[in-house]
C-alpha positions as CSV (number, residue, x, y, z in Angstrom):
1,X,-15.0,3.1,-4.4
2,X,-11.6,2.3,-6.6
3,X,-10.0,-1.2,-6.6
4,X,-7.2,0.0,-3.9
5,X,-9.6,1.2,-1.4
6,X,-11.5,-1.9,-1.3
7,X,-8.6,-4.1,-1.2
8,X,-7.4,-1.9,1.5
9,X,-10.9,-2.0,3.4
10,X,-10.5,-6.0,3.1
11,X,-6.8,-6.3,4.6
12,X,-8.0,-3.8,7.4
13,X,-11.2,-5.9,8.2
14,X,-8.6,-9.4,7.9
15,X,-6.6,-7.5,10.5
16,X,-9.4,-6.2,13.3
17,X,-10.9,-10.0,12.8
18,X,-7.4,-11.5,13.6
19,X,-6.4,-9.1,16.3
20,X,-10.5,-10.4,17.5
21,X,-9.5,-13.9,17.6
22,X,-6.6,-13.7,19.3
23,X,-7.9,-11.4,22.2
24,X,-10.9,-14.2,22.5
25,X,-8.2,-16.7,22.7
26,X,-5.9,-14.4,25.7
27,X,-9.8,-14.4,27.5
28,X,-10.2,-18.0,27.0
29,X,-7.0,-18.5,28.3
30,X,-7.3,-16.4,30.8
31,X,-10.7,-17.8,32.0
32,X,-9.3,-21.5,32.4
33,X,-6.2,-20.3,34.4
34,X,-9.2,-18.4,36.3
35,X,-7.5,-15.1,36.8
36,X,-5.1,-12.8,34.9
37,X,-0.6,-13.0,35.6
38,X,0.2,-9.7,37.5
39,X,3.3,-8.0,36.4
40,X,5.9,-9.7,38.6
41,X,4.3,-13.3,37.3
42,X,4.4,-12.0,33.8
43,X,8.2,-11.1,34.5
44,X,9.1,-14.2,36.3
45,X,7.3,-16.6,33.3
46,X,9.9,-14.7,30.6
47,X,12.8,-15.0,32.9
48,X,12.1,-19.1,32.7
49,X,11.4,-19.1,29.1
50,X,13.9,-16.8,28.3
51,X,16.3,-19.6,30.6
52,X,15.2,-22.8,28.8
53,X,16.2,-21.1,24.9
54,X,19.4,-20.1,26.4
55,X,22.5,-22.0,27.1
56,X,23.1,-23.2,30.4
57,X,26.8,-22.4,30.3
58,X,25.9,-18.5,29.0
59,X,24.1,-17.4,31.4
60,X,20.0,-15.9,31.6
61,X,20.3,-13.0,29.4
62,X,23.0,-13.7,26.7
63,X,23.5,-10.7,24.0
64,X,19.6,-9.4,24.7
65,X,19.4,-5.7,24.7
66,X,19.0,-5.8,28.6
67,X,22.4,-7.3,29.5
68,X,24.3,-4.2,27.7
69,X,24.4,-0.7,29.4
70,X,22.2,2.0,27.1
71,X,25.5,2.9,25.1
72,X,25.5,0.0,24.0
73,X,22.2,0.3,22.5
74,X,22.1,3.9,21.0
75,X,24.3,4.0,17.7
76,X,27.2,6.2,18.1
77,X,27.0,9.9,17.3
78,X,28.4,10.6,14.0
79,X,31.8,11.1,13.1
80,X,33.3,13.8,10.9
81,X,33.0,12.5,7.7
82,X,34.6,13.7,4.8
83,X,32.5,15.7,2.0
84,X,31.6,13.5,-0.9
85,X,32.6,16.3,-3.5
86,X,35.1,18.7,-2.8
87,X,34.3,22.6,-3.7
88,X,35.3,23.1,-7.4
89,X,38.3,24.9,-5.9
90,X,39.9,22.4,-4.2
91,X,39.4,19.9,-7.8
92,X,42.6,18.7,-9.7
């Protein structure tokens, strides 16, 4: 084995032990609430939390990607552009 390898076998183990941990700690978690949130739960617990780190004046979902129509989101189509070198023929 070379050096990168093993350092790369040590970060992979660091990560599969933390992603362990903190499933154990969602079953833990789990176990004292005594069952797991169904979807519209899940939903409803982010709209409150998403309410109390938002300004009451603002308004629930403030500049969040799902208070602006899909344009919105998706970057523009290009535009003609310009060529960064013009053909030798049309040089000065």
């Amino acid at each position: 084995m070379r050096v990168g390898e093993v350092r790369r076998s040590e970060v992979r183990d660091a990560v599969a032990a933390h992603r362990a941990g903190q499933r154990e700690e969602v079953r833990r978690e789990e176990a004292v609430a005594g069952r797991r949130l169904t979807a519209a739960e899940l939903f409803e617990l982010r709209q409150q939390v998403r309410g109390q780190w938002t300004p009451p004046a603002a308004g629930a979902l403030v500049n969040s990607a799902e208070s602006q129509p899909a344009e919105r989101i998706a970057p523009a189509p290009p535009t003609e552009a310009r060529p960064l070198t013009y053909p030798s023929s049309q040089r000065r």
